[in-house]
Every structure is written in C-alpha cells, then in structure tokens.
C-alpha positions in Angstrom: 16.5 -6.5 3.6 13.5 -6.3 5.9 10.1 -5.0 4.7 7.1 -3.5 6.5 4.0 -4.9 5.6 0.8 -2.3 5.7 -2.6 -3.7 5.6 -5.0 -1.5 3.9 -8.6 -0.9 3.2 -10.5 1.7 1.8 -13.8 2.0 1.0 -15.0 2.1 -2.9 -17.8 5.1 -3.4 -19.4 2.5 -5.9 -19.7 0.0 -2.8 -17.4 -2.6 -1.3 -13.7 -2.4 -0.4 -10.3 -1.9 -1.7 -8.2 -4.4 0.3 -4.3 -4.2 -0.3 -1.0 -4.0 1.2 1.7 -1.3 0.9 4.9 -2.6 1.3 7.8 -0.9 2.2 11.6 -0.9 3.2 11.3 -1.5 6.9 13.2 2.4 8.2 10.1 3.9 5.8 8.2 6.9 7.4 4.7 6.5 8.1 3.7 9.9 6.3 5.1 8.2 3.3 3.5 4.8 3.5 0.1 6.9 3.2 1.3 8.8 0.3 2.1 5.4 -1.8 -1.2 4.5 -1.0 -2.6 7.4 -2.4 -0.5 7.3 -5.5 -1.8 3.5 -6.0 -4.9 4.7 -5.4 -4.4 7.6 -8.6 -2.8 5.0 -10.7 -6.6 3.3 -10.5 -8.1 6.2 -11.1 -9.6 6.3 -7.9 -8.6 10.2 -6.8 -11.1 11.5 -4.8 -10.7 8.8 -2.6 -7.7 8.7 -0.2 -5.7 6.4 2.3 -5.4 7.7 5.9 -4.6 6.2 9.1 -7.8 4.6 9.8 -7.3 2.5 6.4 -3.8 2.2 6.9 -2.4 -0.6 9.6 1.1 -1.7 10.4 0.7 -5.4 10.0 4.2 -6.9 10.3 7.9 -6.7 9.5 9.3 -9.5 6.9 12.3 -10.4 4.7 12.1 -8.7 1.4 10.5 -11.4 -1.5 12.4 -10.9 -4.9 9.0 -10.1 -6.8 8.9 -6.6 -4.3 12.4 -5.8 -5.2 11.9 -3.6 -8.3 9.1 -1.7 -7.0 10.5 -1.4 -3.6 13.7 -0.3 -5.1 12.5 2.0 -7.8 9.8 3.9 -6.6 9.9 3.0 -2.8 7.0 0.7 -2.9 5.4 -2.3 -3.6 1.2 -3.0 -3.9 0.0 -6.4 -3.3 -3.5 -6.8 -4.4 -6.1 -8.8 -2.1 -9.6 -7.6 -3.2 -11.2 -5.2 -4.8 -8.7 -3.6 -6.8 -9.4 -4.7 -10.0 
C-alpha cells in the first residue's frame, strides 16, 4: 500500500513550531488530511490552534512502513513526530 506523506508545521502560541507529518493512504482527500491534523493537534491539547493549507504540504508518496499500519488502518492516520511536539 502506498502512503502520502504531509509535511506540517504549525506555529506554537507559546513560541516555536510544531513540526510533524500526517501520513495517510495515498487515495486520501486533502479536506481530510487537515482534519487529522487537527485531531492530533486536540489530542495535545493544543485546540485553539489549527492546521490549514499553509501548514499543511504534500511532500511525497511512499510504501506503507509496518509501524504506520495500525494507525493508518484504524483511524485513517498516522503522526510522525519531528519537533516540537512534545
């Protein structure tokens, strides 16, 4: 299975950036992809922020890695942290 690989940033209201990627099954709507990023987003407790297409970048299309297989399969997504998100 081929992914989609989103590179995203948003901007912490304490300072700095949230840098991430949403990854996603390759046919996935782009509507969508911003609306996973908004639920990772909650799931931080970060909700009055939110991901929109100026945070939100196509990046590239890959082969599914095992590790993103569960999320992918169960709730249509998969977060890789990069920086900022902890």
């Amino acid at each position: 299975m081929e992914v989609a690989i989103f590179d995203t940033y948003v901007k912490r209201r304490e300072g700095g950036y949230m840098h991430f990627d949403i990854i996603v099954s390759a046919d996935t709507n782009y509507e969508n992809v911003l609306t996973f990023g908004n639920a990772y987003l909650k799931s931080k407790s970060i909700e009055k922020q939110s991901v929109s297409s100026r945070d939100c970048r196509f990046c590239h299309v890959q082969e599914m890695i095992p590790i993103w297989e569960q999320n992918i399969r169960q709730q249509g997504y998969h977060i890789y942290e990069m920086e900022g998100c902890r």
